[in-house]
C-alpha angles and dihedrals in degrees: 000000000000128000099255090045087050085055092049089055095050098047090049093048090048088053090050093049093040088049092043091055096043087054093053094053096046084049095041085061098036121106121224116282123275149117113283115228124258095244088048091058097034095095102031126093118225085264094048088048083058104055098040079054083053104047096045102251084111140054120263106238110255092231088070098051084033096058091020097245127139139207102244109169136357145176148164093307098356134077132172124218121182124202138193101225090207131162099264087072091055133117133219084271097067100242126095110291106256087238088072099050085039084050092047104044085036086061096040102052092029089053092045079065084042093056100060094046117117120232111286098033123100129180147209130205109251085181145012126192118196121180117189113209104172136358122269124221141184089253084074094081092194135006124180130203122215119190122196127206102246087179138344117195127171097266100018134039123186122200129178116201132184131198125217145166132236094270098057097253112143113225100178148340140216150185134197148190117221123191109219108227129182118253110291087010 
């Protein structure tokens, strides 16, 4: 291997590890999964919601335990999602079914709109956009999806996400469309 092949390795290797170790301190604070309670989300914004998720005085959401993805990272318009690509998501093909990588990047850019909701607003997702660029495996240990606020309006909010491996390599995009409810519409 050349030198420049020997950096690229270890690069890759110190993202695996730094992305490993941010993944066992999000799930060492997480609660059990579960479905919070409407009086415990009244008065939080989407942000607030977040960190009370983060920090355990929530419950984790059960899609995430379910399809064994986390909630790595997350501010005003962005949020972070990171996925095991493992062989029980995969299809007949041999390569992840495209329904994991649409859940994942669907979390990650619905929750970005979430993200910049005031206390006493929801939302539901009017559209999703996913664009595969290249098959997963199981030989990708971890992926993670960031989506990105593109707008947030009062009624609408837009968010673009990509998902990509350790080693940079973009495996699909996606957009959506979120309507913006009030809270129990």
């Amino acid at each position: 291997m050349s030198t420049a092949s020997h950096q690229l390795h270890d690069d890759i290797a110190a993202t695996l590890a730094r992305w490993e170790a941010d993944e066992a301190r999000v799930r060492a604070a997480l609660a059990a999964p579960g479905v919070s309670r409407p009086d415990q989300l009244a008065d939080r914004t989407g942000m607030q919601m977040f960190e009370a998720i983060s920090a355990g005085e929530l419950p984790s959401v059960p899609i995430g335990a379910t399809m064994d993805f986390y909630p790595i990272e997350f501010e005003y318009g962005r949020m972070v999602f990171q996925g095991r690509p493992s062989a029980k998501f995969m299809n007949p093909m041999g390569t992840i079914h495209g329904g994991w990588i649409a859940t994942l990047l669907d979390s990650a850019v619905a929750c970005a709109v979430h993200t910049t909701l005031p206390a006493g607003k929801g939302y539901t997702t009017a559209e999703l956009k996913i664009s595969y660029v290249r098959a997963l495996t199981p030989k990708v240990p971890l992926v993670r999806a960031e989506g990105r606020i593109i707008n947030a309006g009062r009624q609408v909010g837009f968010a673009e996400g990509r998902l990509v491996g350790p080693d940079g390599k973009l495996y699909a995009h996606a957009t959506t469309t979120c309507v913006v409810l009030s809270a129990g519409g």
